[in-house]
GUDRENDO-599941 format. One line per 3 residues: number of its first residue (from 1); for each residue x, y, z of N, C-alpha, C. Coordinates in steps of 0.001 Angstrom, whole numbers. Layout:
<recs>
NUM) X Y Z X Y Z X Y Z | ... .
</recs>
This chain:
<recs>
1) 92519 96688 107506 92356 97531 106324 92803 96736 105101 | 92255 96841 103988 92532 96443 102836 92349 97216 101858 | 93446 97621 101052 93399 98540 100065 93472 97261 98284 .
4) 92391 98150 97841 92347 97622 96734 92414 98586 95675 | 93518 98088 94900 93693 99512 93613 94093 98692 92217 | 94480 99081 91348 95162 98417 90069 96455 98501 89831 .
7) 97202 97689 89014 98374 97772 88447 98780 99304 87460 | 98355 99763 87544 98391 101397 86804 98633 102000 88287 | 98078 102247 89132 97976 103426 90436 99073 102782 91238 .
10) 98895 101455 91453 99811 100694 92651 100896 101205 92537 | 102419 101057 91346 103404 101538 91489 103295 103331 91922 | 102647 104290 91538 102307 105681 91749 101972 105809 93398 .
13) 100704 105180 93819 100384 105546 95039 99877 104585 96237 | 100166 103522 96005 99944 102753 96945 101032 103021 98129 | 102335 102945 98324 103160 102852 98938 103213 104346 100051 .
16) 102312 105613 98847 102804 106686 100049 101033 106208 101046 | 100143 105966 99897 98809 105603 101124 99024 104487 102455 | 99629 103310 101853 99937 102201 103268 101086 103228 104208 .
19) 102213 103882 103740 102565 104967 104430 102059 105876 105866 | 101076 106518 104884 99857 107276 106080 99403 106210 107160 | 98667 104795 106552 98318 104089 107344 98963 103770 108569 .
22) 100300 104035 109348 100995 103876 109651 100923 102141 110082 | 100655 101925 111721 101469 100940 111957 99861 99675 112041 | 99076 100239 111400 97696 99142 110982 98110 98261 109950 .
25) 97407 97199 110384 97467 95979 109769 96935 96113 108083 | 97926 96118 107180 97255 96620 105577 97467 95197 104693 | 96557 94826 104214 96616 94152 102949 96109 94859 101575 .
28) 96540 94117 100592 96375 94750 99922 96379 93679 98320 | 95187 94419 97555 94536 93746 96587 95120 94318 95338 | 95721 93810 93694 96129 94726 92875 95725 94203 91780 .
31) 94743 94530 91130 93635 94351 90562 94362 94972 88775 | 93948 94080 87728 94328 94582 86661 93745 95613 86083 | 94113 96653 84808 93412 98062 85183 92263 97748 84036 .
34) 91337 98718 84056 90164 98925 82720 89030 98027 82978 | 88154 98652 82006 86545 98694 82255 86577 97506 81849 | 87348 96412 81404 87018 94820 81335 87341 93982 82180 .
37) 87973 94438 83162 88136 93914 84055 87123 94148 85270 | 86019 95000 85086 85281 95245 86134 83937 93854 86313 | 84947 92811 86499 83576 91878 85998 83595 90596 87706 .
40) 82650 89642 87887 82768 89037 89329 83737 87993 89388 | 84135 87622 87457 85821 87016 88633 86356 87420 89183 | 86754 88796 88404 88111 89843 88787 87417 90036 90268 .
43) 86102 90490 90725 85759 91090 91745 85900 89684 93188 | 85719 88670 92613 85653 87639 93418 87846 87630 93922 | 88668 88420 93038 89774 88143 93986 89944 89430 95110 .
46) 88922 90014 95392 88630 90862 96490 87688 89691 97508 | 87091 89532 97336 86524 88646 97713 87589 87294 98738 | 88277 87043 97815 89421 85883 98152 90425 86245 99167 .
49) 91073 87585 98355 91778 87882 99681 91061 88778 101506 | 89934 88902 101183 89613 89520 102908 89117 87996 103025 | 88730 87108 102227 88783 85749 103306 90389 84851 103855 .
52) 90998 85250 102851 92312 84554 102833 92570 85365 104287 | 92949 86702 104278 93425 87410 105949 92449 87723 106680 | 91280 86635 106786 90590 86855 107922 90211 88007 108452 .
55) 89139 88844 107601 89037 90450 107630 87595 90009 108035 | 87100 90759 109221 85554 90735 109892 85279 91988 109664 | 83566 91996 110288 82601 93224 109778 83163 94349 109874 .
58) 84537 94547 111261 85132 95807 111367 86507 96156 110472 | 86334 95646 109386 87491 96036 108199 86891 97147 107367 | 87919 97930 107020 87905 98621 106026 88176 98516 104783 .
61) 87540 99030 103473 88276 99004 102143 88404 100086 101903 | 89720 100140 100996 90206 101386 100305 90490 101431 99447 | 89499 101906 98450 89340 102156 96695 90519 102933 96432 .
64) 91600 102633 96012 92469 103324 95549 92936 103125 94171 | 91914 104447 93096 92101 104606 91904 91008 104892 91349 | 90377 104486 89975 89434 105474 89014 88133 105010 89383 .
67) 87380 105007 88752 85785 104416 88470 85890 103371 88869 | 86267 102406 88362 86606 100962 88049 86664 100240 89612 | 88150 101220 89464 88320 100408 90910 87202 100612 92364 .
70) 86948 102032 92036 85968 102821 93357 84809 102026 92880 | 84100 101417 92495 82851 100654 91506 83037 99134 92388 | 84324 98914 91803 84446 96992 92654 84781 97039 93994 .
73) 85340 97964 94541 85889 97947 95794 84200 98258 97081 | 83333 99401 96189 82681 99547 97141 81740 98531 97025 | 81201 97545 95645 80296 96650 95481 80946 95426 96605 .
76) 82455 94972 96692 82806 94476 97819 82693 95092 99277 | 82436 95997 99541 82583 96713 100882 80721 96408 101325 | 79991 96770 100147 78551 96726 100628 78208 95515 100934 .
79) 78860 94442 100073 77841 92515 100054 78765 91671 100645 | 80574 92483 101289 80865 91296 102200 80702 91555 103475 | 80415 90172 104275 79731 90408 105429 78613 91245 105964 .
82) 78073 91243 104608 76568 92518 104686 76750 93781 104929 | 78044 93272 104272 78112 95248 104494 79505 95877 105324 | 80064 95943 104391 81375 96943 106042 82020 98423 105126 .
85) 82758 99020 105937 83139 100480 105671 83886 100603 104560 | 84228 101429 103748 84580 101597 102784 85176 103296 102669 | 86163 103357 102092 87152 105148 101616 87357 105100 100130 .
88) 87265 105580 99896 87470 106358 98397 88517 107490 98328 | 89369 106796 97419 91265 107603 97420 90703 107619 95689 | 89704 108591 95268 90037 108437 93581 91289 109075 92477 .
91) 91971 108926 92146 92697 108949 91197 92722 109477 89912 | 91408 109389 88941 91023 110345 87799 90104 111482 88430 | 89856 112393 87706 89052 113777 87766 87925 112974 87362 .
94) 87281 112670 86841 86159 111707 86528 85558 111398 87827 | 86678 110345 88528 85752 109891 89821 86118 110466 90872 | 86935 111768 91047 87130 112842 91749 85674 113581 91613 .
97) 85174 113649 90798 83562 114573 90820 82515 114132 90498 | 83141 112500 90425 81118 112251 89791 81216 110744 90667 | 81968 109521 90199 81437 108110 90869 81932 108123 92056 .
100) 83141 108553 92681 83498 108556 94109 82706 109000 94988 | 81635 109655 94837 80571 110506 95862 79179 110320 95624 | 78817 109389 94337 77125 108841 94366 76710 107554 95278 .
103) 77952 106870 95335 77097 106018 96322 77127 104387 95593 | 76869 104779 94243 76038 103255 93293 77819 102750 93139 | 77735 101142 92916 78549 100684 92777 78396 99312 92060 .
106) 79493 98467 91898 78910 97285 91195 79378 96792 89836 | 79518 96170 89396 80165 95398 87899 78976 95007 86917 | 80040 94759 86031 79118 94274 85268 79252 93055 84649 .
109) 78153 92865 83887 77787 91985 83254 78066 91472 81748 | 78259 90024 80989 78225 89803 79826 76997 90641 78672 | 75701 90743 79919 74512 91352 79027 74454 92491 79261 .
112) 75055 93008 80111 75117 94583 80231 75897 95490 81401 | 76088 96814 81200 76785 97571 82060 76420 97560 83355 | 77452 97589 84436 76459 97648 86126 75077 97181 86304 .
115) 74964 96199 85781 73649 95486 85938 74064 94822 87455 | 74790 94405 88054 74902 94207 88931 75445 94576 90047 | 74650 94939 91345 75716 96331 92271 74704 96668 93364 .
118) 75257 97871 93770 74274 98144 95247 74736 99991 95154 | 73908 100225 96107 74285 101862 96801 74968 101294 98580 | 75522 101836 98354 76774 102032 99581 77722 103196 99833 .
121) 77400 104193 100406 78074 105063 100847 79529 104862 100953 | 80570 105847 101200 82089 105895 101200 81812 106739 102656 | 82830 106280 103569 82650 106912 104848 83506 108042 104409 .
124) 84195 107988 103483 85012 109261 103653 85455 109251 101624 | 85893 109969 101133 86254 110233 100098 87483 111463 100000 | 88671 110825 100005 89669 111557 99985 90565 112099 98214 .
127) 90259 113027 97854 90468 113536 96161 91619 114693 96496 | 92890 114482 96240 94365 114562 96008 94775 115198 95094 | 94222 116637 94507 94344 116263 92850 95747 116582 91998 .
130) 97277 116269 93153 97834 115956 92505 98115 115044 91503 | 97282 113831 92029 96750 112348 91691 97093 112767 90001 | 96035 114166 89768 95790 114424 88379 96791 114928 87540 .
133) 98004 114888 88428 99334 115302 87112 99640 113993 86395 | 99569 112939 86672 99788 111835 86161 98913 111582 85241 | 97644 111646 85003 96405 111336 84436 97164 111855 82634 .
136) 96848 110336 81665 96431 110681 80300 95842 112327 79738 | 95960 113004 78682 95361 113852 77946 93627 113427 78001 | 93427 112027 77346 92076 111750 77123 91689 111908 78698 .
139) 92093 111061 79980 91507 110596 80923 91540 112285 81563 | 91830 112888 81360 91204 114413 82264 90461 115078 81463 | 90328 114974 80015 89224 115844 79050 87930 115227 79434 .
142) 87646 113580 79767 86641 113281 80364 86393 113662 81406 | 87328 113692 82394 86785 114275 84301 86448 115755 83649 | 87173 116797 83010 86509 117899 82672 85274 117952 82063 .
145) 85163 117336 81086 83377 117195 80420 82721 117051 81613 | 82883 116256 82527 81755 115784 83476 81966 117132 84365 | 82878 117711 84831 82817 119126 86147 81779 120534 84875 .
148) 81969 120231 83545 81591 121280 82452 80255 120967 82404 | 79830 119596 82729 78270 119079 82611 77556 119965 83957 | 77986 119286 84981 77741 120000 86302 77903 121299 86360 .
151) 78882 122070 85726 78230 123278 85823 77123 123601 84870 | 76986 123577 83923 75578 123658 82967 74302 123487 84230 | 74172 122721 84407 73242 121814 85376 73028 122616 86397 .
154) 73690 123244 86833 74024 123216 88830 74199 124750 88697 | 74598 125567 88302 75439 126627 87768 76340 126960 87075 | 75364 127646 86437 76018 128344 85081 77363 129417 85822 .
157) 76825 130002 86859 78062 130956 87302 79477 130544 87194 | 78930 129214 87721 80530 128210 88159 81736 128176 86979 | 80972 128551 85514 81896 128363 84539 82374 129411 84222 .
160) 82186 130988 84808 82457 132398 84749 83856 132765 85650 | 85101 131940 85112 85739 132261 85989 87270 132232 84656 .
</recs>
């Protein structure tokens, strides 16, 4: 198993997740935080470390944290070794309801956003939403816009409460 998260989540929740893991073999990746960092150096030290500990097709990754991280972790889970399993532990309300569960993943580019990436499923997607007492003012008015979009969309009922 290899958990990959950022320097923002790591001190918060890494320690109770390798926890759960109990007595499995965990490494673990700690990735600097924000949307500029979502790029294939940064993604290439995911890359570095499942070669550094000798991680084969039957490894797991574990996105632990926002967009960002659930974005690089699964674009690594889909293109190393053609592909291996991947969990989603998201961290904002954002990717609690919208990027943790589409599938698309991937970084980007100098010329543009996620220009580069794949669809790859999350075998599992685990959303905590204590996660969300910690979360910024701004960073939950966005996960709310997006659950306020979806209901518009999906049902109107959903917002009658």
């Amino acid at each position: 198993v290899m958990i990959v998260t950022n320097e923002t989540v790591a001190p918060l929740y890494l320690d109770t997740v390798r926890e759960v893991l109990g007595d499995l073999q965990v490494n673990t990746v700690v990735l600097p935080d924000g949307e500029a960092y979502k790029t294939l150096d940064v993604l290439n030290r995911i890359f570095d470390a499942l070669l550094e500990h000798r991680h084969n097709r039957t490894t797991t990754l574990i996105a632990l944290g926002g967009g960002v991280i659930g974005d690089m972790t699964g674009f690594a889970a889909a293109s190393y070794q053609r592909g291996v399993d991947f969990i989603q532990i998201p961290t904002t309300l954002l990717s609690q309801v919208d990027s943790s569960v589409g599938g698309k993943t991937g970084v980007n580019h100098p010329l543009g956003k996620n220009m580069i990436g794949a669809f790859h499923q999350p075998q599992a997607v685990i959303a905590d939403t204590d996660t969300l007492k910690t979360l910024p003012a701004r960073e939950l008015s966005a996960g709310m816009a997006e659950v306020i979009k979806y209901g518009l969309i999906c049902d109107a009922d959903f917002l009658q409460w």
